[in-house]
C-alpha positions in Angstrom: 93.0 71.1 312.5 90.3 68.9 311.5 87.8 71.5 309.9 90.4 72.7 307.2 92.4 69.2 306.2 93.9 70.0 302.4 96.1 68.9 299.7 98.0 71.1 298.1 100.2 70.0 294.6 103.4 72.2 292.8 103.5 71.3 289.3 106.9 71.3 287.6 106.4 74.9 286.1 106.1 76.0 289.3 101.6 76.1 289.1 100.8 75.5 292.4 97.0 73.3 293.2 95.3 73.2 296.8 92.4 71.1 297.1 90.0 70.9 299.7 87.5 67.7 299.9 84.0 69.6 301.2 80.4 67.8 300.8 78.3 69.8 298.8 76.4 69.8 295.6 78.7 73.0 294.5 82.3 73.2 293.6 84.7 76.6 294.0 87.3 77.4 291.6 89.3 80.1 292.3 92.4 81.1 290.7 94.7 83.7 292.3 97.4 85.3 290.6 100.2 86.9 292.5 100.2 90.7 290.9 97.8 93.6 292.5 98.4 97.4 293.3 101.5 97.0 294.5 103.1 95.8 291.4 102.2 99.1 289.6 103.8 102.4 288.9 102.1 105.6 289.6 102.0 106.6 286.1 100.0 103.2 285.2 97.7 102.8 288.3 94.8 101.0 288.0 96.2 98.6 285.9 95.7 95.2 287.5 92.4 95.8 288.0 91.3 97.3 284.5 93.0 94.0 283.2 90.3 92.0 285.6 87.8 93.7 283.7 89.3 93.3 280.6 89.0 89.4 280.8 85.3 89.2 280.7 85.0 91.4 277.2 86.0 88.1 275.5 88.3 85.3 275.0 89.7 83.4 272.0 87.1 80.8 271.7 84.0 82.7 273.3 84.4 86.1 272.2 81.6 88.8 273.6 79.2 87.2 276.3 79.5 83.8 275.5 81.6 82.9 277.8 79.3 84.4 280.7 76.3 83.1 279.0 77.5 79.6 279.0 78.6 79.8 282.7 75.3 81.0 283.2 73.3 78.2 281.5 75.7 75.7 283.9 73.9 77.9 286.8 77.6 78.7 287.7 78.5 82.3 289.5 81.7 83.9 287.4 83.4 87.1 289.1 87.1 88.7 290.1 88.7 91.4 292.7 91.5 92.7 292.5 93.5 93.9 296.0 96.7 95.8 296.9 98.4 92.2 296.4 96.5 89.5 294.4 94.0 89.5 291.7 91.6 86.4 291.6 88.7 85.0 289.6 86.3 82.8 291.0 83.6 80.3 289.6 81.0 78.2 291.5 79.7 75.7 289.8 77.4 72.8 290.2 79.7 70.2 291.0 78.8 67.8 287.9 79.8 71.1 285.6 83.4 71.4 287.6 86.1 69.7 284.2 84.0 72.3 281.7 84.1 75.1 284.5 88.1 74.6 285.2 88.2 75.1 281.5 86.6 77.9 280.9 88.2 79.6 283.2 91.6 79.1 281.8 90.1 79.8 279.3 89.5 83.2 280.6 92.7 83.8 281.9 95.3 82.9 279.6 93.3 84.0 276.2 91.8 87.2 276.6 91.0 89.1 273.5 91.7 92.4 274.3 90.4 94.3 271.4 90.9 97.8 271.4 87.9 98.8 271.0 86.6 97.5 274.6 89.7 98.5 275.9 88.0 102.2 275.1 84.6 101.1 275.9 85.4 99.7 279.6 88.1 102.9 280.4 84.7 104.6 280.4 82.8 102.0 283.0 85.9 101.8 285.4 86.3 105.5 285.3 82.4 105.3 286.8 83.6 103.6 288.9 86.0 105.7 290.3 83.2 108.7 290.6 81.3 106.7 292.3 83.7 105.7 295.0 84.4 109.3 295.0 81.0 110.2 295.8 80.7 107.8 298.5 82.0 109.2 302.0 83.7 105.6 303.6 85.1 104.8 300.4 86.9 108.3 300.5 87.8 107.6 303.7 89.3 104.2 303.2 90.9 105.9 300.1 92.7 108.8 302.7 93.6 106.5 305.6 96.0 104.6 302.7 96.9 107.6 300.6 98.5 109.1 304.0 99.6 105.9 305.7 101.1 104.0 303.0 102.4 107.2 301.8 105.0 106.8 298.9 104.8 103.0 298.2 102.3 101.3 296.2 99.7 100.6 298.7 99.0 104.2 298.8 97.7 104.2 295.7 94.0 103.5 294.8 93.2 100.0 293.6 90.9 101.7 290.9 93.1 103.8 289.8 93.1 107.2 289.2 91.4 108.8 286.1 93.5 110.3 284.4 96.0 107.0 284.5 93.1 105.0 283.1 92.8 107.2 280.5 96.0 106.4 279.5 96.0 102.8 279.7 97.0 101.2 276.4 96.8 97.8 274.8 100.5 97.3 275.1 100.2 98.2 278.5 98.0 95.6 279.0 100.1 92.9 277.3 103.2 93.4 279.0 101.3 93.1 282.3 99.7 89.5 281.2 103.6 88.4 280.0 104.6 89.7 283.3 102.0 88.2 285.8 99.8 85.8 284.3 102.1 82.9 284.1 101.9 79.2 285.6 104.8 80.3 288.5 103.0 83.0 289.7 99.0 81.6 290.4 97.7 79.2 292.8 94.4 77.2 291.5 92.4 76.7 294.9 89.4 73.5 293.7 86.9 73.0 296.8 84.0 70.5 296.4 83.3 67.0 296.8 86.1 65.9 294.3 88.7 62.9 294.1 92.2 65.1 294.3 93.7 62.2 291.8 91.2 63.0 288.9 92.0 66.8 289.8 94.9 66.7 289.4 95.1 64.7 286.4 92.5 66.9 284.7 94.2 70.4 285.6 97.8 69.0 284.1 95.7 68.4 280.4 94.4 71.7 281.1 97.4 74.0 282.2 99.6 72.1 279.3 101.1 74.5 276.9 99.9 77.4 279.0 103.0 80.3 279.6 105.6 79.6 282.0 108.0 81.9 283.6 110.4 83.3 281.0 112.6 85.6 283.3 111.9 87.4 286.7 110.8 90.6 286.8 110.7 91.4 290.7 108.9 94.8 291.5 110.7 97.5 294.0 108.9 98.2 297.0 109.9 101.2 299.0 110.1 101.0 302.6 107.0 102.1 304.4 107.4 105.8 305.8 107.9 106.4 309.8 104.5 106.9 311.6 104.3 110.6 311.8 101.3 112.7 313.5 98.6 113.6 310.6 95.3 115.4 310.6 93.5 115.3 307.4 89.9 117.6 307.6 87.9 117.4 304.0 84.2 118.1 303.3 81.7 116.8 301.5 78.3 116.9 300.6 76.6 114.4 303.5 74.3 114.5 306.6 77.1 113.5 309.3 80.9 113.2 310.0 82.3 110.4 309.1 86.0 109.6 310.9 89.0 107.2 311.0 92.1 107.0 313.6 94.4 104.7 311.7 97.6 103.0 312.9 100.6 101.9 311.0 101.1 97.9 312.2 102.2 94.5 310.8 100.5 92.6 308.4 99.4 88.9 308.0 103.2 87.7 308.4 103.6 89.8 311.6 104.0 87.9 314.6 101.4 90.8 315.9 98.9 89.8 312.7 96.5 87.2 315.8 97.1 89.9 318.5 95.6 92.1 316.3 92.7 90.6 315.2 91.8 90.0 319.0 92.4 93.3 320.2 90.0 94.9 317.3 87.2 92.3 318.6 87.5 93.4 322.5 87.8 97.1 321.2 85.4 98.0 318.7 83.1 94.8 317.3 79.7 94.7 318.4 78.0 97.0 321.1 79.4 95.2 324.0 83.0 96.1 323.0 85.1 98.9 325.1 84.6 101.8 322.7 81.3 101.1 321.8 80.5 101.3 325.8 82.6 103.9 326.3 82.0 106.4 323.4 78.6 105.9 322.2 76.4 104.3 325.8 78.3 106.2 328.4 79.7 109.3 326.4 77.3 109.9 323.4 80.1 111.2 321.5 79.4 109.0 318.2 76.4 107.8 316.3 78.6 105.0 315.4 82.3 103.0 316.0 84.0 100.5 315.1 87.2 99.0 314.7 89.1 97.2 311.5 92.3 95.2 311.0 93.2 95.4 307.2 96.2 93.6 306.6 98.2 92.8 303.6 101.5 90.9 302.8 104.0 93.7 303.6 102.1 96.1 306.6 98.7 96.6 308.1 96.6 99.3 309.2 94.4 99.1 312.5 91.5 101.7 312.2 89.1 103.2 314.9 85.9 104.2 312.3 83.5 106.6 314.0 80.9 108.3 312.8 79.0 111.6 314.1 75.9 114.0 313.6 77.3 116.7 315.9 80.6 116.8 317.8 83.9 117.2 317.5 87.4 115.1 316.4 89.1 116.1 319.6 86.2 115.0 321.6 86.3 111.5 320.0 90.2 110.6 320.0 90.1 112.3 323.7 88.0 109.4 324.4 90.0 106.9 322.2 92.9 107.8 323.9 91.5 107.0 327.4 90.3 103.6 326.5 94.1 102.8 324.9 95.1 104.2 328.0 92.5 101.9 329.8 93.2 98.6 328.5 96.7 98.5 330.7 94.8 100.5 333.5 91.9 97.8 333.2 93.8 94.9 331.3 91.3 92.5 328.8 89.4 90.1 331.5 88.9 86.3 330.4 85.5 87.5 329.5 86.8 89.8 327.0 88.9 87.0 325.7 86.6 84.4 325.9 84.2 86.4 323.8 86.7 87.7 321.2 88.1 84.1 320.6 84.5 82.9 319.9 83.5 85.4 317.5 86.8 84.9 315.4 86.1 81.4 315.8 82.7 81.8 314.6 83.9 83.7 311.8 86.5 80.9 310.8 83.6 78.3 310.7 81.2 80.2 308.7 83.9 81.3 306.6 85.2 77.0 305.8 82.3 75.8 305.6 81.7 76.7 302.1 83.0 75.7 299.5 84.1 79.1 298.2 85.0 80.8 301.5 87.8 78.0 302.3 88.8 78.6 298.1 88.9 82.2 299.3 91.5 81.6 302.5 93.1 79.3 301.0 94.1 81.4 298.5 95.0 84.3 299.5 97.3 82.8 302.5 98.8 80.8 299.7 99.4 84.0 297.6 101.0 86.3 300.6 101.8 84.4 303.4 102.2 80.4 304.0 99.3 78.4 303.3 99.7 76.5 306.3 99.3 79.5 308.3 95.4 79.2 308.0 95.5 76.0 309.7 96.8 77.1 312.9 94.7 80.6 313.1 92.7 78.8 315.9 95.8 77.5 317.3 97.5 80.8 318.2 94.3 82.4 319.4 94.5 80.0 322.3 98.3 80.6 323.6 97.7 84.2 323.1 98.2 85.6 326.8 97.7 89.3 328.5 101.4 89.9 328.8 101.3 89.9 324.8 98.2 91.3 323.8 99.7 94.5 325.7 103.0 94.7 324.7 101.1 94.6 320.7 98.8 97.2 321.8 101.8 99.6 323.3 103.6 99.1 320.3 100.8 100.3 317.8 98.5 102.7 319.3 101.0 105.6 319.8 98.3 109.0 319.2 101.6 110.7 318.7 102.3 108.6 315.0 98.0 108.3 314.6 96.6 109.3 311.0 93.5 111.1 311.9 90.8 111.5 309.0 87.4 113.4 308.6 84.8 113.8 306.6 82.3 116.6 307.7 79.3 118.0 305.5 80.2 120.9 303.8 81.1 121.8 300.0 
């Protein structure tokens, strides 16, 4: 594909380099390291991503703020996520600033201070956090719909944390997770901007030298997922409406279902021409609101129908649900439908490539959990992608019968 050419560079210590040659006056530089939720145990949950946070309190050579302030003065953008599989950091820069940027944020990642005391200060911000995601009804739903599917592996568990394990957290904690994960072998440093690969890679080899390598393999057990089983979880909080999910145990981005999926939440449930937008909140009035979402990860994926009511009733909505799954083989997806759903992911593709951090971003993360070549033929398999298939996908995954149903009603 034209539209996403790169070049992509292993170093001997295993420090993997993709480079994408964009025209602009900015450059991306976003480093991904290969350790999120699903590396932890539930005893130290939150880990990964109190060690994100940890980062910015202060490095080596610019301890405090200075590191952000100098990033700022460069008029440079600085920030990091952490996700059930990856934690990355990302800086935009203007492109003349990109050799002091790249070094800074090594600089970030491989000499962190770590003092103590701001280990204590920020349990005490992320733990805000926490209440606050608490507080906030589709956060607690999101929360639910992996507590109950992923039930009893990592991705069940909250990428916050909880607060009593942050609590815990302790500075050793902390360092055995850098030995562990932040090592050359296990990032991948995506560079987009209008740079000479050459002089990048020459420049990141000065940079990276003397930086850990991978001392011995510590591979993380992950639990098979649990069999689909019926679940109805009912909670109450205090808010105007109902807010609902019907989730679906699926594949993730390596599934040969990971396209299918994506198509089949565009025809169902994104924007207000879409079947159950027609269906449950024009023709029916059953919902304020609905939508549909295809989260997927490296090992599984969950397919949600999101709904959202002032008055009504659950059984009402996945009654209706139910009749459109049962529809689409009744009433298969006409070339319309497909048409329609293949532009707007295409759409999406473009808007997201044609910056200079959104292609760092893909790039990334299909490096980290899935083949980075993969993103080059997204467009590809959307256009071989036939009925017979898109069927067969939908059979397999939307059985009510193994359906996680969640809601949120007002109440105390």
């Amino acid at each position: 594909m034209a539209g996403l050419t790169y070049t992509k560079k292993v170093f001997p210590s295993g420090f993997r380099v993709i480079h994408r040659k964009i025209s602009s006056p900015l450059v991306a530089l976003n480093f991904w390291v290969r350790v999120g939720v699903r590396d932890e145990k539930p005893e130290d949950n939150g880990l990964a991503h109190f060690f994100e946070h940890m980062v910015f309190k202060g490095t080596t050579h610019f301890p405090g703020t200075l590191l952000t302030r100098k990033v700022q003065a460069m008029g440079g953008e600085l920030n990091a996520e952490t996700s059930l599989d990856t934690t990355d950091f990302y800086l935009v820069v203007p492109k003349e600033y990109w050799r002091e940027a790249l070094e800074l944020e090594a600089e970030l990642l491989f000499h962190p201070l770590l003092d103590p005391k701001d280990i204590e200060r920020e349990k005490m911000v992320v733990i805000q956090e926490i209440h606050l995601d608490e507080d906030d009804p589709e956060e607690r739903l999101n929360h639910l719909i992996h507590q109950k599917v992923f039930l009893g592996t990592p991705y069940g568990m909250p990428v916050l944390g909880r607060e009593e394990t942050v609590r815990n957290l302790a500075l050793e904690d902390l360092l055995e997770h850098q030995r562990r994960f932040y090592h050359l072998a296990n990032m991948t440093c995506v560079v987009s901007g209008d740079l000479e690969e050459a002089e990048l890679f020459s420049f990141l080899e000065k940079v990276i030298d003397g930086f850990p390598t991978l001392e011995q393999c510590d591979l993380c057990f992950f639990p098979s997922f649990p069999f689909p089983i019926r679940q109805i979880v009912e909670c109450r909080m205090d808010v105007s409406r109902s807010y609902g999910a019907i989730s679906f145990l699926c594949g993730g981005i390596k599934s040969e279902d990971f396209n299918v999926l994506r198509l089949l939440s565009v025809i169902l449930g994104d924007g207000m021409v879409s079947r159950l937008n027609i269906a449950l909140r024009e023709d029916q009035g059953l919902v304020d609101t609905v939508h549909t979402a295809y989260s997927y990860y490296e090992r599984a994926g969950i397919f949600s129908v999101f709904y959202t009511f002032s008055s009504g009733s659950r059984e009402a909505v996945e009654e209706a649900v139910q009749k459109e799954f049962d529809r689409l083989f009744e009433q298969p997806p006409t070339q319309e439908e497909l048409e329609r759903a293949r532009n707007l992911l295409r759409s999406s593709f473009f808007s997201v490539i044609e910056t200079t951090l959104g292609s760092a971003e893909l790039l990334g993360r299909f490096d980290m959990i899935d083949n980075v070549d993969h993103a080059l033929q997204i467009l590809l398999y959307l256009e071989h992608l036939d009925v017979v298939h898109i069927l067969e996908v939908a059979k397999k995954c939307f059985d009510m019968e193994r359906a996680t149903s969640i809601l949120i009603g007002p109440g105390d």
